[in-house]
DRENPA-626609 format. One record per atom (N, C-alpha, C, O): z, x, y. Coordinates in steps of 0.05 Angstrom, whole numbers, plus 5000, padded with zeros to 4 digits. Last residue first. Layout:
N
ZXY...
// end
This chain:
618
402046886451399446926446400047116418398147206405406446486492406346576474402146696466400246586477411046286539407846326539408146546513409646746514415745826567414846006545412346036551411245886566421345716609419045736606418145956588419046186588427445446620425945686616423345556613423145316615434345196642430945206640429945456627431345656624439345346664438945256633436845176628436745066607437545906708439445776712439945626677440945786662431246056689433546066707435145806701434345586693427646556648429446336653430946326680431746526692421846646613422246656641424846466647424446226650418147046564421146796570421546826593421547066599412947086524413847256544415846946557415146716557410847496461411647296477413747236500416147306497406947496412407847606426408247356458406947176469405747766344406447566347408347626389410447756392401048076300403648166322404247906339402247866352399048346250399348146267401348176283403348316277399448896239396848866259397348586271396648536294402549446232403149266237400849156242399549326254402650026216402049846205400949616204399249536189405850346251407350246221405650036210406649856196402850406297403850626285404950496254404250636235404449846311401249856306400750086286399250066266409749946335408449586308405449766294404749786270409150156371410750286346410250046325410550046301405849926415405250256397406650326376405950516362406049436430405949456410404949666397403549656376407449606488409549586476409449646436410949766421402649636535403249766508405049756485404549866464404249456584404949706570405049796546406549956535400349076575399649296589401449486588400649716591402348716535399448896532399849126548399649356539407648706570407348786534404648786527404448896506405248416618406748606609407648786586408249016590403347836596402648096607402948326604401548466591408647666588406847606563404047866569403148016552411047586636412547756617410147826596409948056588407447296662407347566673408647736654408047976652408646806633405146916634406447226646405947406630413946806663413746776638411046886630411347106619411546646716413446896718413946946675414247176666409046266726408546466723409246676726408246866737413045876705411045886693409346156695408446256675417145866746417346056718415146056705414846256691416045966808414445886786415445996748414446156732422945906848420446116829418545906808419545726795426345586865423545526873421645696867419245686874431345736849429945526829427245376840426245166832433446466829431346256854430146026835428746056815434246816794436446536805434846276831435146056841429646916732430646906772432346726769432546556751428547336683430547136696430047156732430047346749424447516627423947506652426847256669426847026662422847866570424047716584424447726613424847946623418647956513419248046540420347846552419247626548417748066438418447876468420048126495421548326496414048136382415248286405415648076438414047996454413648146309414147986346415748166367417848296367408648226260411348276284411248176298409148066305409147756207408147816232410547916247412747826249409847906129411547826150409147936181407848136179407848246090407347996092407647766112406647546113409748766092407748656104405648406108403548366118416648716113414248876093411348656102411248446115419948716152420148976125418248946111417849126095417448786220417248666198418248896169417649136166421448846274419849016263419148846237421148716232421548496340423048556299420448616289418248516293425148736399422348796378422448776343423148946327425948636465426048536436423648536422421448436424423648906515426048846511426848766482429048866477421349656512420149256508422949276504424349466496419350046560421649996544421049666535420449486551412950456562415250316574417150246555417050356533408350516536408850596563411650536580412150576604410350556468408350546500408550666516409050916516418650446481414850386457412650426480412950346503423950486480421350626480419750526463419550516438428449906471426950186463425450236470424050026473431049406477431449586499430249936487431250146495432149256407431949166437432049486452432749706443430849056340431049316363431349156385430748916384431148886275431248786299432349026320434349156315427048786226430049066237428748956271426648946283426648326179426448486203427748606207430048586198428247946139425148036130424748286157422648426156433447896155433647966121430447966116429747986092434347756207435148116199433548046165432548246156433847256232431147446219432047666202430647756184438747196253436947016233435347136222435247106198438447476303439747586282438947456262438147616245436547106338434747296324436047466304434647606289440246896372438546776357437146926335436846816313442547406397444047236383442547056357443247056334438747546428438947726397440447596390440447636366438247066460435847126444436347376418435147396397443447256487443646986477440546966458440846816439441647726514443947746498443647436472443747436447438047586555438447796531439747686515438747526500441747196582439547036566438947306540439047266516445047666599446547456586444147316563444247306538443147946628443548066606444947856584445647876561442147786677439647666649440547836632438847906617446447246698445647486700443647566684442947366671449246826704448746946729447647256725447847446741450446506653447046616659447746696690446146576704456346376649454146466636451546716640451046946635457746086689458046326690456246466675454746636684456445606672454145706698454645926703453046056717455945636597456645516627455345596650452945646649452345396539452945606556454445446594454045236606451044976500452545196499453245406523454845586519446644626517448744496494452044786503454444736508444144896550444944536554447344586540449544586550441245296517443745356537444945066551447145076563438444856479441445076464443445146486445845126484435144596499437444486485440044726483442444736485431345156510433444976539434944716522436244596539430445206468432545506483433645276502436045226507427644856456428944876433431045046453433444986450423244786489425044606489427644576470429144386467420345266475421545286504423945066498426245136502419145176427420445376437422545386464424845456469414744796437417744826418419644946419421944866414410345086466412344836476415744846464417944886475409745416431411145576460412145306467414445286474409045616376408645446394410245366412412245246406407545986340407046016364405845826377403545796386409845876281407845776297405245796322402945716325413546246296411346306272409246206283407346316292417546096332416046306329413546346323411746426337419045546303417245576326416045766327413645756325421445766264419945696254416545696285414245766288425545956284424446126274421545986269419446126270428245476316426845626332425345926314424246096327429845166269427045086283426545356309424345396318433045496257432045556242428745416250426545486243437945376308436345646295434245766286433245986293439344836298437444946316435945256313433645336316443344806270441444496256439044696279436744676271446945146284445645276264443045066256441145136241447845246357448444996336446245106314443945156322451745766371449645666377448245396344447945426320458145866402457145676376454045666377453645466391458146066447459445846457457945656425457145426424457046676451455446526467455846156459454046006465461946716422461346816449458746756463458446806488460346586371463346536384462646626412464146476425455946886355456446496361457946416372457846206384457647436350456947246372455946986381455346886403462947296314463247426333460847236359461347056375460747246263464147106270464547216303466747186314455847186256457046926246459846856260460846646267453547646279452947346284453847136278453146926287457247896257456947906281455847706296456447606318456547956203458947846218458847766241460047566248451948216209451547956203453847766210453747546219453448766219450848526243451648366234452848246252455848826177456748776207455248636221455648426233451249016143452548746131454748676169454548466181448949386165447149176163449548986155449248756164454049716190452549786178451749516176453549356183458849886243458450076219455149986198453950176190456649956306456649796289456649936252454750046240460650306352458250306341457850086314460050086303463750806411463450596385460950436376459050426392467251356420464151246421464551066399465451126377473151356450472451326427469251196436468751026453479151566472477051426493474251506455474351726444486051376450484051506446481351436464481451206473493451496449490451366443487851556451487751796455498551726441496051706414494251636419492551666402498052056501499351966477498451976453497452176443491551876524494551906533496051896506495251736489486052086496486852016518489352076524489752306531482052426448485452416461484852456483483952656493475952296427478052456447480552256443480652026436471652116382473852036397475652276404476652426387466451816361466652026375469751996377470251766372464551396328462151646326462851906336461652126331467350886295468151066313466451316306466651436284466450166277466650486276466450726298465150686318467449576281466849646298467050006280469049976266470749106255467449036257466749226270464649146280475449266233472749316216470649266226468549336215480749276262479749056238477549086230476948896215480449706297482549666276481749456247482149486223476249496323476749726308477749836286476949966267477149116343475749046329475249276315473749256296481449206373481649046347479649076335480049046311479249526411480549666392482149436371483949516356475549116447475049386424477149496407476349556384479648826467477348746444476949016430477749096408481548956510482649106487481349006464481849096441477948716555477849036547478249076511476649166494481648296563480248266546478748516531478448536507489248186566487048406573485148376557485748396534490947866546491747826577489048076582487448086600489547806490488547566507489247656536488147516553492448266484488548156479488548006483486147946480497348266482496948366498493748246507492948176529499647916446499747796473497747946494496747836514497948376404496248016399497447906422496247696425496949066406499048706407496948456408494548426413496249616401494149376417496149246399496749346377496250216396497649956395497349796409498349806432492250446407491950456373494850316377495950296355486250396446489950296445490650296415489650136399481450696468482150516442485850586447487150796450477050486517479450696512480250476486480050236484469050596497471450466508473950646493473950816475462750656501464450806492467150706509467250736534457950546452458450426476461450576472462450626450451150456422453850566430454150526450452450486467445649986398447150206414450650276418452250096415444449606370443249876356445350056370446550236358444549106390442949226391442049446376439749486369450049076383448648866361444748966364442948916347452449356426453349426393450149356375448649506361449449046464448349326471448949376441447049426427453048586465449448486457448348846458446048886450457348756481457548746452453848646446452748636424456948976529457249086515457049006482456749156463456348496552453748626557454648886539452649016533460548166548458348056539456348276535454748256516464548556582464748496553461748496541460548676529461948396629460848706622461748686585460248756567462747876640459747996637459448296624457548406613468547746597467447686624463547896616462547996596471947256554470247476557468847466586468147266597475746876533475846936557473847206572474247306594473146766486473246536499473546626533472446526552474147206458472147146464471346906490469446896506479546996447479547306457476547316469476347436491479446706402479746616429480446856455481546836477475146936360474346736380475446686404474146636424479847326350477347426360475147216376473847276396483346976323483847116354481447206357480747116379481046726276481046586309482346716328482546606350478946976228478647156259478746936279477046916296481147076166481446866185481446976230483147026247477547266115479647276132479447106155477346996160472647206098474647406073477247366096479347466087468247126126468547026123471947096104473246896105464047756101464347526113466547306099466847276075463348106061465848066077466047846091468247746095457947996040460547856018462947936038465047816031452547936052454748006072457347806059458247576064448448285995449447996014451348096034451848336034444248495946445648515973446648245986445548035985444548525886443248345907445648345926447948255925447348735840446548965846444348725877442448855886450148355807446548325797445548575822443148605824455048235830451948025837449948155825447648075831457348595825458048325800456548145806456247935794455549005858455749145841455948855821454848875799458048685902454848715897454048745882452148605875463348645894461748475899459248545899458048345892463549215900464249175879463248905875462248865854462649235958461249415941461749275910459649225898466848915987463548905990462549015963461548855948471149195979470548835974467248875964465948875943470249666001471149635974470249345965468749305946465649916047468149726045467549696019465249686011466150706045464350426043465550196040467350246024467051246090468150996080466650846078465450776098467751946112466651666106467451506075467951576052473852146145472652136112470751796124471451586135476652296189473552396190472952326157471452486146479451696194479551986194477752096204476852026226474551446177477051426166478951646179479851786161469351076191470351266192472551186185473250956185463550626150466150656161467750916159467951026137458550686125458850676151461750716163462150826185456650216078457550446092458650436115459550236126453649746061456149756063457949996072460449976072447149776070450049486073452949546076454449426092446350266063445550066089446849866099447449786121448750446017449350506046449450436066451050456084445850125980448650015988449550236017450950146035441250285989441049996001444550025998445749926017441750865976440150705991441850606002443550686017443350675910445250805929444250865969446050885985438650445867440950375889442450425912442850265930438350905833435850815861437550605882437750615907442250845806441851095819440451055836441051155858444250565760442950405784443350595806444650525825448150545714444850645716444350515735443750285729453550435728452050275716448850315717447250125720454451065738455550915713454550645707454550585683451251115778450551325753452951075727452350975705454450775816451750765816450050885780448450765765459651075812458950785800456450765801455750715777458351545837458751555806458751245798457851185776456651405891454351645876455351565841453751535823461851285903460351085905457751235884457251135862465451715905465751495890463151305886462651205864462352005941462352105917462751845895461351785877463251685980460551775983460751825950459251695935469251265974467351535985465851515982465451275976472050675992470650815971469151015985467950956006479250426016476450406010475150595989476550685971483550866018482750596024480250576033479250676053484651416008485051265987484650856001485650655990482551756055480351796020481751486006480251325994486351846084483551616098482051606066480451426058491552006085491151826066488751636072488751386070490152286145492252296130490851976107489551786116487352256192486052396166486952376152485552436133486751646239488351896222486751946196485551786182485051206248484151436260485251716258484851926270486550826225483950906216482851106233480451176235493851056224491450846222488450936214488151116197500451126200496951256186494751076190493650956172506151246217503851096217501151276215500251486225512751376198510051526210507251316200506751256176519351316223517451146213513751326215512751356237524151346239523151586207520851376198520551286175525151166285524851446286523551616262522551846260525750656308524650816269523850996281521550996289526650376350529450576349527950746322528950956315524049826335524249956351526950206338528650176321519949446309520549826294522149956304522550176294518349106336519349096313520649236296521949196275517549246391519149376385519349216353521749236347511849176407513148976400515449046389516048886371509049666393510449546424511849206428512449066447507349666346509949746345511049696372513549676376502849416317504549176336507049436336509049356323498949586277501149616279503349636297505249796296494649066241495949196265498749396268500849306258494648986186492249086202492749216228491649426236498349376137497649126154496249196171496049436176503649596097501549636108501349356116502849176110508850026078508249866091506149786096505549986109514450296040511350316051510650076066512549916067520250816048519550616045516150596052514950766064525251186000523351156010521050846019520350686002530551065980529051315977526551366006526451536024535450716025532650686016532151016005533051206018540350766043541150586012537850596000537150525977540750876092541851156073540750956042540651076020537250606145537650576119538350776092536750826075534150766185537650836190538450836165540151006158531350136180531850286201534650386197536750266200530649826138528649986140529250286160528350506159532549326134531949486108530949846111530750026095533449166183536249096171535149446135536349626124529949196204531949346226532849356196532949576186527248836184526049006181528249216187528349416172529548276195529048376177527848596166527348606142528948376256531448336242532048446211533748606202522748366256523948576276527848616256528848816246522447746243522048066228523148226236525148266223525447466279526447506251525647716237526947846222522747656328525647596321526847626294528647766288517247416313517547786329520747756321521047906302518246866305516347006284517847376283518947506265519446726352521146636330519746856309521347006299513846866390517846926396519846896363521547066356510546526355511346766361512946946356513647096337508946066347511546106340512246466350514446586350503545816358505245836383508245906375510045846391498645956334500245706325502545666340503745456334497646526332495146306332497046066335495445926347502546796340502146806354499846526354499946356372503746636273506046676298503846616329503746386337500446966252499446616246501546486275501046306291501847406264499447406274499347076271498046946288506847466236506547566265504347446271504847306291506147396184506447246192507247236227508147046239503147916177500647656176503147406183502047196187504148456172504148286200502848066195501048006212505148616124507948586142506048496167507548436185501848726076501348606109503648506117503848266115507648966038504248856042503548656060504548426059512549356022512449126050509049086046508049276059517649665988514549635988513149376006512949185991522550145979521449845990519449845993518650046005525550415926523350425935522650095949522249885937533550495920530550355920528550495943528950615964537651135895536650855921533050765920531050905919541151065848539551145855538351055872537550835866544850685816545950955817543851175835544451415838544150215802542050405780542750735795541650945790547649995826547249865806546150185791547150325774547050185883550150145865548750175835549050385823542250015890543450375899546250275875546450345851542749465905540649675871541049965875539850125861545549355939545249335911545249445894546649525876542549605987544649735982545849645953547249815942538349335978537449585974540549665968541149775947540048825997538848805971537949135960536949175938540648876043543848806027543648825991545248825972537149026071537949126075539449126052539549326039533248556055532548796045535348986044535949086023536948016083536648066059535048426047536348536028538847846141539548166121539548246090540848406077535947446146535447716160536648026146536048256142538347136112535547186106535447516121535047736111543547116138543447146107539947316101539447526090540846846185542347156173543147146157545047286164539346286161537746476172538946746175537546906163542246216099541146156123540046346136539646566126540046016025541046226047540946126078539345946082538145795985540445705994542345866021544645846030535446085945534645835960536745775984535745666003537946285904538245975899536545885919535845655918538246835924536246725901535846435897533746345888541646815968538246785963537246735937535346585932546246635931546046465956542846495959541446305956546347125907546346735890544946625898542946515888548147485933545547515917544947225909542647145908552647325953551447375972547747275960546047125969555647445906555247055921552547015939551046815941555047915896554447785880554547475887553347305874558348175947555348215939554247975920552347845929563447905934562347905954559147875954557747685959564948245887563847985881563447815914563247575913561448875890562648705884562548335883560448205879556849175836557449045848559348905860560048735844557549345781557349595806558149435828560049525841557348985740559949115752559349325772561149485777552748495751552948745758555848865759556948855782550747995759553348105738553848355737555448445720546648075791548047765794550447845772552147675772542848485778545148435800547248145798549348105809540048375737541648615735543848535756546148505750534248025756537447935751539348085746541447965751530648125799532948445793535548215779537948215787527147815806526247985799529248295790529448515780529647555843531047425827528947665797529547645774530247705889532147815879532147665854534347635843523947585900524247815896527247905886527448135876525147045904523747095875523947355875524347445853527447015951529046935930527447035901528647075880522747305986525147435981527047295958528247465944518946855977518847015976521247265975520747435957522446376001521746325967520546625957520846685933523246566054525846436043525046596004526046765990517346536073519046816073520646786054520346926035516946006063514946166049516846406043517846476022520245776108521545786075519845826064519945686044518445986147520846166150522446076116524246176103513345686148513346006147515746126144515646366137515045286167513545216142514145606131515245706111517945366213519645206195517745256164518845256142512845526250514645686233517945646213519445806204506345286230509945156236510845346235509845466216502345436195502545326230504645196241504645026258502345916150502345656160502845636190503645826204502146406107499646326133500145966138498645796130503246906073504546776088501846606115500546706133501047136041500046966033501546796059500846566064501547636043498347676056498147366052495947266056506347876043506747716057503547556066503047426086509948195988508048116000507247946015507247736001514548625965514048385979511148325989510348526002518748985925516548915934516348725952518648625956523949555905523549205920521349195939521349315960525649915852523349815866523349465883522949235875529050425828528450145832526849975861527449955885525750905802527150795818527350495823525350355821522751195761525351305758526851145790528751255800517651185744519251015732522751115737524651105721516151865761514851565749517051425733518151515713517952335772518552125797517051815786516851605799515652715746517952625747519552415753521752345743510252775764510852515739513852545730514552425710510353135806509352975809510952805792512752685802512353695776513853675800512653375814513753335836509153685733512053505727513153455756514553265763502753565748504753725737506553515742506253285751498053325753498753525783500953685773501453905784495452955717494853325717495853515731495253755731496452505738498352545710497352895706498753055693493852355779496152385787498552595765500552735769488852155759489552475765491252475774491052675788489951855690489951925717489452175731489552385719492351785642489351925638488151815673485851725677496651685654497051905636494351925636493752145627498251135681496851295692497051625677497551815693499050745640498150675661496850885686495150835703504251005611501150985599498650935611496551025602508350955642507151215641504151165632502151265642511250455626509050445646507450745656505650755673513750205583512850505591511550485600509450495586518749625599515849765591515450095594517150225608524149605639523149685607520549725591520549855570523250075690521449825677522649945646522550165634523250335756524250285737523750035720523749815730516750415799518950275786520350345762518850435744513050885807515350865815517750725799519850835789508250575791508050885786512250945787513651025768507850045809507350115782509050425780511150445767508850185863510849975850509950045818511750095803502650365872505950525878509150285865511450385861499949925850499650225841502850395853504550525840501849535898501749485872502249775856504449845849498649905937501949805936503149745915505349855910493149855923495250085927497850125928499150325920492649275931492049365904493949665905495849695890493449195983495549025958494549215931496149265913489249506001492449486013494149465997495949625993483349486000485549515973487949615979488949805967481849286034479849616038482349666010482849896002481348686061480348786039479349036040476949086043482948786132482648536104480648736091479048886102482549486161481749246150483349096132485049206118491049796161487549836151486149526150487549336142494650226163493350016182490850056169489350246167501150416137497850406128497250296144499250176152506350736143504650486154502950536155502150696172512650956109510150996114508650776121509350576109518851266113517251066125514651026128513851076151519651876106521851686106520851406102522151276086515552256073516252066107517651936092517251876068513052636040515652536030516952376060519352406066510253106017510553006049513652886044515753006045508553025963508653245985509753286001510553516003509352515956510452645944510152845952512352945952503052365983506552205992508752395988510152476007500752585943500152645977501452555990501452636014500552375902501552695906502052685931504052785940499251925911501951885900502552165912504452215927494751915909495351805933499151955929500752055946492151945863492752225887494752195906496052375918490951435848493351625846494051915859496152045862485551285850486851345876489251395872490451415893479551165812482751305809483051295851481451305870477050505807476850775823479450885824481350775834475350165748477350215765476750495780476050695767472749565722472549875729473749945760473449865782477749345679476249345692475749635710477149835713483149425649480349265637478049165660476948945658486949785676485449805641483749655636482349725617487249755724486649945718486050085690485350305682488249235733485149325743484649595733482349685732492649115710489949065700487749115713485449035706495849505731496249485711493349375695492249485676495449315789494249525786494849625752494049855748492748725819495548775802494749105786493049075768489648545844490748575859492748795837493948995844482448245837484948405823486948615845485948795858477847985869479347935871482847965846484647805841474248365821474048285848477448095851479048105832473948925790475648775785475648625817476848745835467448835746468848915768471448785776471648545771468849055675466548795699468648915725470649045722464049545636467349515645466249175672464049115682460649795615461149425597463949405618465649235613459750195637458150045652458849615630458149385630462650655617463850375628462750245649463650175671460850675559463250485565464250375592465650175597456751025582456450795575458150545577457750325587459051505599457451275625457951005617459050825629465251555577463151585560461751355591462751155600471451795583469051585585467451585584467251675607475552245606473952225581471952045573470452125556478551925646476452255646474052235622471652225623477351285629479251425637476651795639474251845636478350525626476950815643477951005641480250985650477349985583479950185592476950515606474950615597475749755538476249645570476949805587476949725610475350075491477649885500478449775525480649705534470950085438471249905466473949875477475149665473473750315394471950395413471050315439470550465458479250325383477750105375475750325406476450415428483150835341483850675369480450505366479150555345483850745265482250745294482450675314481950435316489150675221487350595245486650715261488350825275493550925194491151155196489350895213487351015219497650555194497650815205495150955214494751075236495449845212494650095187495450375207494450405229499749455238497249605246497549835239498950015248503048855248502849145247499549225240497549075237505848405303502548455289503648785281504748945297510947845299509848105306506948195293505948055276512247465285511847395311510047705322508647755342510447535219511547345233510547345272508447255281505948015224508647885206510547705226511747795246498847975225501047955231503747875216503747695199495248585218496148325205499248325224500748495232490449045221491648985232492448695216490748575203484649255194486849185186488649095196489648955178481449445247481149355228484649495211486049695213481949065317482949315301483849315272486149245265480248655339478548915342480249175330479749415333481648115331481148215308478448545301476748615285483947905371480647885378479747975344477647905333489448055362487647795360486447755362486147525356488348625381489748515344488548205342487048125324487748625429485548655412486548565383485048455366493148405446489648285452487948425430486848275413496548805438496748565420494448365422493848185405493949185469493549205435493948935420492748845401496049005516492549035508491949045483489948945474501648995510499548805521497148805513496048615502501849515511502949375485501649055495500648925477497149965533499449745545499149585516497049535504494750575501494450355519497450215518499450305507496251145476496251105511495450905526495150925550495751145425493751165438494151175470492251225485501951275418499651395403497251315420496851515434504050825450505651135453502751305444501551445460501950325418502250435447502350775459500750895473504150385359500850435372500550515399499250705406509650355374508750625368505150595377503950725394508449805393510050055415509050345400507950525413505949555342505049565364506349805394504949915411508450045284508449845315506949785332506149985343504450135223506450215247506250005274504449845281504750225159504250135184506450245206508550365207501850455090504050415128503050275146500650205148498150165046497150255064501150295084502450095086500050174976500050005000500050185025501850345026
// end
């Protein structure tokens, strides 16, 4: 009769999760395997199973192009055995080096915040599981012992707040409530704890039950670290994920004040001064520290997207990206995902967004603008709302192609962007729609920064979440008749299609200027990006044409428009529109259409004042 042995010994022996094996025992991927009663054994001399989901140095291309992407996987246990996973345990050395008292990630929605956090709560926590197995075919597990000492040897208090998002702060303060009670209820050890006294132990009841009041709540990390110091003889690891998302719903929803109060409290209480913490993390998009939430954290060090410090482990490299491409054979690929999804500085490390890529990579390798939409940007609308002409004329210059160079506040506040509109740029910095080509030190930490659109999938944000929002929604039932008009070249349609839209959308501030109508035509025309590369304000000819979509392939007609505005409402637009349509023969404009190819050319000249215009097309 054949031995057997344990599922835990199989564990230990191959280096997967007693989880995964008892999956494959039931899939019936490991020959002989039987179960005895509640338990499964498994032939000594068995074969680890050739497929095991699982990535590691050793992996074969093949295996792990069967691996599926782990899109919305947060939990770093399973992203990092049954799906394809990008190592970022380095991360661990590069903490463990250093060793800050207090660490603050600022990074985009979706660059793997939660997923990293997760991975440090794995690596760290004390666990009856052997969670060593999880990263032994890591590169964290080759740095030596002065590294994998530190695995599984602390107790660990998590939190995540990316879910906190209501419009009350009564709704938000018993999200927080059920969020900290599940987190002590994650350490039942305490509730009988002889380390503990029986003070502590009412104290612990009282949150876990639910049943706490508002200081009770406030000094829950704090009361809950000094615990698990007693208990396991060793001081906790605190782990905080978007610590500002209930700051930010605070401010959209008018709780604010109440919001800035209680964290600030609850933070003071875990974080600040704290002998009872090893070490603590933090991340979130802003890092609001003039909001004193932090105030007096002297042992606090912040890592935004303009620091070199830990820029490799959020998001995906150049390199990373080169080896998924090779691992699912799709090498000709690497191109088009640049185009879409590159582009982002870190530091000085380029960065491809993570969401994005891996979404492409579970679409069949078909481009899309899969960030869209992934988060909730009504401060950017109402931040928009108050935009003045030079704003406007800067962000139609981004969407253009061009740089533009503003002071970046690397603590920019959510009271402050609405009193100052300026500070647009450096949210939008901070939050992704925007990259950085250049940046000096200004005052302090900030910065005077060349900025720039990171890559084809941005444009598209841009039109969706940005400049519809600023030229006042342009109605989508209208868009698609003004592409069509184009084609046509039918200039009536046209005309009556732009003068619905500034009717419908624009004020009198609006158009006092023609960078505005500009502006409000590449708005429209972003529609096209997915058969055109849309240009403005370039050399061609003899001169500079104002708007030029280049066709991608040659089934498609180029178009080239010239624009024309008076405030005088006794100008002929009629022939001031004919004069734009002029103008693009005689200078020539269509020298870079003609150079590529191009022969139909579709051309056409806009004369507006005031919410009128006039078309002439040929």
């Amino acid at each position: 009769m054949a031995d057997y042995i344990s599922i835990k010994q199989a564990s230990e022996l191959w280096g997967i999760s007693k989880a995964r094996i008892t999956k494959l025992c039931q899939e019936g991927r490991i020959d002989g395997a039987v179960r005895n009663g509640r338990f499964w054994c498994i032939p000594e001399n068995a074969s680890k199973p050739a497929d095991m989901r699982t990535k590691n140095s050793k992996q074969s291309e093949h295996s792990k192009l069967l691996l599926p992407m782990p899109i919305g996987i947060s939990d770093y246990k399973t992203a990092s055995t049954e799906y394809y996973y990008i190592d970022k345990t380095l991360m661990i050395k590069d903490f463990l080096d250093e060793k800050p008292a207090v660490s603050l990630f600022t990074r985009p929605r979706r660059f793997g915040k939660t997923l990293n956090m997760d991975m440090l709560k794995t690596f760290f926590e004390i666990s009856d599981e052997e969670t060593s197995v999880y990263f032994k075919d890591k590169a964290i597990w080759s740095c030596g012992d002065k590294y994998t000492k530190h695995q599984g040897k602390y107790p660990v208090i998590f939190l995540t707040f990316k879910d906190v998002k209501y419009n009350t702060w009564e709704l938000t303060l018993h999200k927080i409530s059920d969020l900290l009670s599940k987190e002590f209820l994650r350490h039942p050890e305490l509730s009988d704890s002889d380390k503990c006294n029986d003070r502590e132990k009412k104290y612990y009841d009282r949150i876990a039950d639910g049943n706490a009041d508002l200081i009770d709540l406030s000094a829950a990390l704090g009361n809950l670290s000094a615990m698990l110091k007693k208990h396991f003889g060793i001081a906790p690891v605190l782990i905080i994920d978007e610590y500002d998302t209930p700051i930010q719903q605070g401010y959209m929803y008018g709780f604010y004040d109440d919001a800035i109060t209680f964290m600030r409290n609850l933070f003071s209480e875990g974080l600040k001064d704290n002998n009872n913490l090893s070490f603590g993390f933090l991340t979130g998009i802003l890092r609001v520290a003039k909001e004193s939430i932090f105030s007096g954290m002297n042992n606090l060090s912040v890592y935004s997207v303009l620091d070199n410090k830990y820029s490799q482990y959020f998001g995906f490299t150049k390199n990373e990206i080169t080896e998924m491409t090779r691992a699912y054979s799709v090498p000709e690929k690497l191109d088009e995902i640049c185009e879409w999804y590159d582009g982002y500085v870190f530091g000085e490390q380029e960065i491809f967004n993570p969401w994005s890529v891996i979404n492409y990579f579970s679409n069949g390798c078909q481009p899309k603008a899969f960030w869209i939409s992934t988060g909730d940007n009504s401060i950017i609308e109402e931040i928009l709302e108050q935009a003045d002409s030079e704003l406007y004329d800067n962000l139609n210059s981004l969407i253009s192609g061009k740089r533009i160079t503003s002071y970046i506040d690397t603590n920019v506040i959510y009271p402050e962007i609405k009193k100052n509109p300026s500070s647009i740029y450096s949210f939008l910095l901070i939050t992704g729609y925007l990259k950085y080509t250049r940046k000096d030190i200004a005052n302090g930490n900030d910065y005077i920064c060349e900025l720039e659109l990171p890559n084809r999938e941005i444009r598209y944000a841009y039109k969706k979440e940005i400049l519809d929002k600023l030229s006042g929604i342009f109605p989508q039932n209208l868009t698609i008749p003004v592409q069509e008009a184009i084609y046509k070249k039918d200039a009536v349609k046209l005309r009556e299609l732009l003068c619905k839209i500034m009717l419908n959308s624009i004020s009198s501030f609006d158009y006092s200027h023609e960078s505005f109508y500009h502006g409000m035509i590449l708005g429209l025309l972003v529609t096209f990006e997915s058969g055109y590369r849309l240009t403005s304000n370039r050399e061609s000819g003899l001169g500079r044409f104002d708007i030029q979509l280049m066709p991608r392939n040659s089934k498609l007609p180029g178009v080239l428009m010239e624009l024309k505005s008076t405030k005088d409402k006794n100008d002929d637009l009629k022939a001031l529109a004919k004069a734009a349509l002029e103008q693009i023969d005689e200078k020539r404009y269509d020298t870079e259409m003609k150079a590529e190819g191009v022969d139909d050319i579709i051309r056409i000249g806009i004369a507006f004042c005031g919410k009128t215009a006039e078309v002439e097309v040929e």
